[in-house]
N, C-alpha and C positions, 0 to 999 in steps of 0.2 A: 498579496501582502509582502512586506519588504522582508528578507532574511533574518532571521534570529541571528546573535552576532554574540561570539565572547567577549566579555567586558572583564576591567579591573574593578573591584566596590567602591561606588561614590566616586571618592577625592579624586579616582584613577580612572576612571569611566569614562574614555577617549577616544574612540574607535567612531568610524563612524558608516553611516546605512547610506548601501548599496541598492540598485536596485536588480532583481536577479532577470537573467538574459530572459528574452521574449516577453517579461511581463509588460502590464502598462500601465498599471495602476500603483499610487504610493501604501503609505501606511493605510489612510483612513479610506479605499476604495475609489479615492481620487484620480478619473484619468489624469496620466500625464497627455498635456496639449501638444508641445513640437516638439520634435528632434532634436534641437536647437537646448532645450532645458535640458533632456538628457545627456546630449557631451559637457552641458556647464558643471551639472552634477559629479559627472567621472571627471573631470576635470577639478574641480574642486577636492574628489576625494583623493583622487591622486598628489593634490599637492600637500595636502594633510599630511597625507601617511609617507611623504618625505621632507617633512619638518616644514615647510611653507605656510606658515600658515596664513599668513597676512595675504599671498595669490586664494590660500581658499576661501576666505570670509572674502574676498572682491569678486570669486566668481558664484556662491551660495545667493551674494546679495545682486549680481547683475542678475542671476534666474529667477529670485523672490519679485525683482522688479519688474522684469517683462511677462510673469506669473505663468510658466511655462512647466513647469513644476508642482508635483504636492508639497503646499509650503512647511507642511509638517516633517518632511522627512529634511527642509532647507534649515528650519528653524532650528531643528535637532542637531546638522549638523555644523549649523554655524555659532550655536552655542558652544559645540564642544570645540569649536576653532579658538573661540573667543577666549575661552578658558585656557587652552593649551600656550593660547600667545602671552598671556598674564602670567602662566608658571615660566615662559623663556624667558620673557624679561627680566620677570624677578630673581631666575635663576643667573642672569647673566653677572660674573663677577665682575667689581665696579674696574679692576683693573685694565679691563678691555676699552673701555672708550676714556682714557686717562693719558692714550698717547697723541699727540698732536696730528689732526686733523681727520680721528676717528670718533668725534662725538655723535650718538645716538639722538634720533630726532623721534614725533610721534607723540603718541599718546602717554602717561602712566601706567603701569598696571593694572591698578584700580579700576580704570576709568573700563578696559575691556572687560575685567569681569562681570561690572555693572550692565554693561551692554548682552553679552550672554546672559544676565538673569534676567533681562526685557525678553527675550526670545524663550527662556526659557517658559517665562510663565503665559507669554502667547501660545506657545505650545501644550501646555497642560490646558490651557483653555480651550484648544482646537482638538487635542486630544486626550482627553480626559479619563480617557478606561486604559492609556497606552503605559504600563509601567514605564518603559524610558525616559518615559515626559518627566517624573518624577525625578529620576534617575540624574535629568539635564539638570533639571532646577535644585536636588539635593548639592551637586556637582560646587555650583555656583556659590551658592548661599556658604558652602564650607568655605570653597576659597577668602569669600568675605567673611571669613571670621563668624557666621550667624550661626552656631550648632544647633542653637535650640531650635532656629528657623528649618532648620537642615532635619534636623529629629521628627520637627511635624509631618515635613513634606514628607519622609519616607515611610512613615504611618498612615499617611494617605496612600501612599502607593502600594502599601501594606492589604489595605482593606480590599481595594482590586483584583493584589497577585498575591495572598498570603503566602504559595510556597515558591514567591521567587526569593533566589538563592543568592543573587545579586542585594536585591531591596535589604536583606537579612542582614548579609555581611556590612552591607553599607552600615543598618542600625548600629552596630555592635561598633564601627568605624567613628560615628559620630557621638556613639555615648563615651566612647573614649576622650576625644577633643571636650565632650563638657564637662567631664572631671577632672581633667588637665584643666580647665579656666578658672572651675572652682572645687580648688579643692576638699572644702569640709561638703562635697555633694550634694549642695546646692546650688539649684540655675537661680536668673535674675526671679521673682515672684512675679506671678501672672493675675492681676488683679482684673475684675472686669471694667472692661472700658479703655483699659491701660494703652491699645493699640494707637487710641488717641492722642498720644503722648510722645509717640515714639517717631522719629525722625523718619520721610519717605524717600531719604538717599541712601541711609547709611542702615534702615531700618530698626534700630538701636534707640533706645530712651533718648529724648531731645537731653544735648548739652548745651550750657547758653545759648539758648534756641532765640531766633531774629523770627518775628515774622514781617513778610513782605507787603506792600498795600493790598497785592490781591487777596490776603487772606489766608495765606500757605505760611506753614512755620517748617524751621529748619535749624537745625547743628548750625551754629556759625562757621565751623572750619568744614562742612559738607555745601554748604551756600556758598564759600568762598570759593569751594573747586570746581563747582557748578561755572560758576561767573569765569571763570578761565577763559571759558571758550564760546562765548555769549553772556549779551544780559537779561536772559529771557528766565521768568519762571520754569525750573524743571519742572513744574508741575502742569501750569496751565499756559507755559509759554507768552505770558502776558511780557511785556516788557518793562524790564524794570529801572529805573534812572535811582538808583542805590546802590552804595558803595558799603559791604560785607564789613568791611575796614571802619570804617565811623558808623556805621548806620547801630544803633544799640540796642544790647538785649533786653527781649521784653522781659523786666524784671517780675510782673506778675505770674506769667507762667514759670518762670525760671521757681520763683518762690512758693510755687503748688505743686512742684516737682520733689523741691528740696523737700520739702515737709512733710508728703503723700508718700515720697519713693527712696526714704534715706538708702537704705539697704544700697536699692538700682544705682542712686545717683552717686553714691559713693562709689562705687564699681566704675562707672561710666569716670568720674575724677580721675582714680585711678588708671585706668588703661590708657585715659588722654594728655595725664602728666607725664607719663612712661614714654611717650611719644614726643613730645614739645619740653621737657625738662629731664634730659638725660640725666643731669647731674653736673657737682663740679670738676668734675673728673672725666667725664665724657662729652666729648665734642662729634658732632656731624662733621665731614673733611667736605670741601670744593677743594676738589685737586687742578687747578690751573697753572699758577704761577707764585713764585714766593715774594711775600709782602713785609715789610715793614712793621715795628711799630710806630703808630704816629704817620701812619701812610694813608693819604685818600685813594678809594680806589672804585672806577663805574664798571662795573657788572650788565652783561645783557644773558640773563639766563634761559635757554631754549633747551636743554635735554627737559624730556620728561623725569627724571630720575631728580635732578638737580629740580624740578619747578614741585615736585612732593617736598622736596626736604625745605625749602626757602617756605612754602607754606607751613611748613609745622614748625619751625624757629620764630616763624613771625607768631604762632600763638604761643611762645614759647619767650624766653628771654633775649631773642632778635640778636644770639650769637653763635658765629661758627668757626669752626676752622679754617683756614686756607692753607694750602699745602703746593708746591712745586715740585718737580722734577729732580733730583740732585743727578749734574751735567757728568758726575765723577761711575756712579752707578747705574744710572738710567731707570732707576726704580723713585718711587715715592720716596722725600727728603725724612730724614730721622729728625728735621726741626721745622717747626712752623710759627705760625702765628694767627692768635685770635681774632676776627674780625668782627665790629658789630654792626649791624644795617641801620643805618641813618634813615636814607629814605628806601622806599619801596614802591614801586609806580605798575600796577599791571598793567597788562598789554591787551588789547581784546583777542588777541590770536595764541593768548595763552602766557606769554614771555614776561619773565618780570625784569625791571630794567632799577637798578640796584646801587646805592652809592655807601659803600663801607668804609670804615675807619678801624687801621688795626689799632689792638688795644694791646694783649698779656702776648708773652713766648712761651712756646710748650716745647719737649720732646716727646714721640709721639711711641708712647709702651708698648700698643699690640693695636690692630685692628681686624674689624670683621666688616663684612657685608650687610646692609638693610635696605631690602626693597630696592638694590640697585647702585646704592650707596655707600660711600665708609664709612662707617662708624669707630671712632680712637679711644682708645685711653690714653690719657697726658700726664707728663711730670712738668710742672708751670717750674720756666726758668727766670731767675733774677741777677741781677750783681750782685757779687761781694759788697754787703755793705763795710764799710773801713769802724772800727771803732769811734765812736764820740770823741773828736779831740784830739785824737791820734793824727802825727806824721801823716799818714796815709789818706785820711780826710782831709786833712788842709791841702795837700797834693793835687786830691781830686778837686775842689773846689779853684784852687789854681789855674791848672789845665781848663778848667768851665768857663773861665773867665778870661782868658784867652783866646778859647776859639768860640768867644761871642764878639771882641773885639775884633776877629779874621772874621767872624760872618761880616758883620757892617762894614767892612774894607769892603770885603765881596761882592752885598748886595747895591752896597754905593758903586762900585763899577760896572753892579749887571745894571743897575735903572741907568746912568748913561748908554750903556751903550744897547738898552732894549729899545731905542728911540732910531737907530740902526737896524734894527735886527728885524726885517721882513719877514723873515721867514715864523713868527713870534713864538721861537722857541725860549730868549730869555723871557720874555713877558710871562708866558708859562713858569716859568719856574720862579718870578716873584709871586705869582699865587699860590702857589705852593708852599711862599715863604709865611703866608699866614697861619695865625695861631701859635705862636711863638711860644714853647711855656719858659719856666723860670727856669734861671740857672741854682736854683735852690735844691732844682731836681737834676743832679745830675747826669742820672740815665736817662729820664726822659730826654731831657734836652740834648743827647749825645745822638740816639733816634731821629729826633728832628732832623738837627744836621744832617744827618746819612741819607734823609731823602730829598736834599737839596742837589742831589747831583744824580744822575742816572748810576745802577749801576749792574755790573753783571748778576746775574745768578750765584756763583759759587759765591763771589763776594756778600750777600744778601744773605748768604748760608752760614758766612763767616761770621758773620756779625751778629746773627740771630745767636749762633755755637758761645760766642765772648762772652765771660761772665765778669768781668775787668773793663768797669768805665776808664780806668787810664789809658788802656792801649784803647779804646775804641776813640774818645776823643783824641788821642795820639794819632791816630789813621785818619782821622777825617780834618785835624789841622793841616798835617803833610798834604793832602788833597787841594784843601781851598788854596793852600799857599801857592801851589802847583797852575789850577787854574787863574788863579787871579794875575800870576805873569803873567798868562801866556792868552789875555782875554779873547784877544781875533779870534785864535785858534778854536777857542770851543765854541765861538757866535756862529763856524762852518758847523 
């Protein structure tokens, strides 16, 4: 039999099974077959138990594959790999891959836990009298957020080992997290039949649940993550030619949910608004580059970290922050700007390909980390408006109507000479000249301007900082005027 092992309870329950020298059988009295599975196994454990995890779930799964191995002791351990890489990630602070040419690739967090608890509950299947098995599958189900899920398993492990001391602590571990979720000390209501109902990615009450033609119902935003990385039913792997995005919820179930499970369904609202409607006060950051208002911008998003958070803005009010570098500090800029997702195009390899339009300016109060991500508080900035009537509004409106007569000087000499210009950098920037707005609006159409001409960073920082439409149209007339002598010059 493999070695008893100290563990931490539950949540912490990392370590993983050896097999001890000269034996050769695993947990369930299974010869081990070659040689060849036992160095993958020490191999494997070894690189666990020096942070590796991602070598040891590839060498757990190359021994499950050539079945070399008791799969019960591979299952075990590659659940607890599984788990361990979902706490690194999500442990990893976002400022780490925010510097140029260190962005993180792979999977979500999510998505490894989910895979651990496939292994785990093979496990409890193959081993069913093994309190660990338990142990794995409690493990998992916490990390997803399931306590109550987490509460049963280890009352089943209970019945087995009533005086294991691990299984115990774990209980007391997981009734904590469910009075933490709800506090008046009530879980979700457990009705019969209910399991029915409930989601088989997320395991959780369906939320506007879609079902598929084959007959599988699903969480819209658990269907959407699914589809990342294929179009296959998670279920039955049927293939599906449906798009998560239009395809619409079945409103009957939806409406036997709402009615049968207010209490649930209100819960489930709740923790999923929490997630997709921060607030107006709270923005999600993409830290790349600093934008504009009135700026178009295409996005190709490949962190996994980044492809969570675009999914949950999309079932959300389809806006986020965008934020840059400030050149002066080298850290995250203290000003950004709103962006909102126009279109949104998934990729089958997971990548969403993203066409944004910045909207409001913020400065950015405080931030924290989520699932890998920034999470801000904003102070939304605006201009001085000038009094009604006042000197200082006719000033502004002056200045507005002036450098819209320098733009059409400007744009009249970029369309000649874009008939020149091979290389179609002006042709570019008359598309850009579209969506003109009024000069009624004076800051808007000060923004316009400013992204009519490329420009550095600090200056993009500058002008987000401005809260003075005079000097900002003041800086971008001096500009056009500048260009429009000197037109060769900028067509190099």
């Amino acid at each position: 039999m493999a070695r008893t092992q100290e563990f931490i309870p539950v949540v912490g329950e990392q370590d993983v099974d050896d097999l001890l020298p000269g034996e050769g059988v695993g947990v369930g009295g299974v010869p081990y077959l070659l040689q060849e599975g036992i160095e993958l196994l020490k191999r494997g454990n070894h690189a666990f138990r020096t942070g590796k995890f991602e070598e040891a779930i590839e060498a757990y799964t190359t021994a499950l594959k050539a079945q070399a191995v008791d799969p019960s002791v591979l299952l075990s351990n590659r659940c607890a790999a599984y788990c361990r890489l979902s706490e690194q990630l999500r442990n990893i602070p976002a400022a780490v891959s925010e510097a140029p040419g260190s962005a993180l690739f792979g999977q979500d967090p999510m998505s490894h836990v989910q895979l651990g608890l496939r292994d785990a509950e093979k496990l409890v299947k193959l081993q069913s009298t093994w309190p660990k098995a338990y142990l794995r599958k409690a493990t998992a189900q916490t990390l997803l957020e399931q306590y109550e899920e987490a509460h049963e398993t280890i009352l089943s492990g209970l019945e087995i080992d009533p005086a294991n001391s691990l299984l115990q602590a774990g209980l007391s571990e997981v009734a904590t997290h469910i009075q933490g979720a709800h506090p008046n000390g009530r879980g979700r209501r457990k009705l019969e039949h209910s399991d029915d109902l409930d989601c088989t990615l997320c395991l959780k009450l369906l939320y506007n649940p879609i079902t598929t033609p084959c007959g599988h119902s699903f969480c819209r935003s658990c269907l959407l993550q699914a589809l990342d990385h294929g179009n296959k039913c998670p279920m039955c792997r049927t293939v599906l030619f449906v798009s998560p995005k239009t395809y619409p919820i079945s409103v009957t179930l939806n409406n036997i949910i709402q009615q049968n499970f207010q209490e649930e369904y209100q819960e489930r609202k709740t923790e999923m608004d929490a997630i997709t409607l921060a607030g107006n006060d709270i923005l999600p950051l993409f830290v790349m580059d600093t934008v504009l208002p009135m700026q178009h911008v295409a996005l190709n998003i490949f962190e996994p970290r980044y492809r969570l958070m675009v999914r949950r803005i999309m079932e959300g009010n389809r806006r986020m922050g965008m934020v840059g570098i400030d050149p002066e500090t080298g850290a995250v800029a203290d000003v950004a700007c709103e962006v909102e997702i126009s279109e949104c195009e998934p990729v089958p390899d997971g990548r969403f390909l993203l066409e944004v339009l910045g909207r409001r300016r913020f400065r950015i109060i405080e931030t924290w980390d989520q699932d890998g991500y920034r999470i801000a508080k904003v102070q939304w900035l605006q201009d001085v408006i000038p009094a009604p009537g006042s000197p200082e509004q006719k000033e502004v409106y002056r200045m507005a109507r002036t450098a819209a007569e320098v733009v059409n000087t400007f744009l009249t000499r970029a369309q000649d000479a874009a008939r020149k210009d091979y290389h179609g950098r002006l042709r570019e920037l008359l598309n850009q000249s579209e969506g003109r707005p009024n000069i009624s609006d004076p800051e808007c159409f000060s923004f316009w301007i400013a992204n009519l001409l490329p420009r550095r960073t600090a200056e993009r920082l500058q002008f987000l900082r401005l809260t003075d439409t005079r000097e900002r149209l003041n800086q971008e007339i001096l500009r056009l005027n500048m260009v429009s002598t000197d037109q060769g010059c900028y067509i190099q």
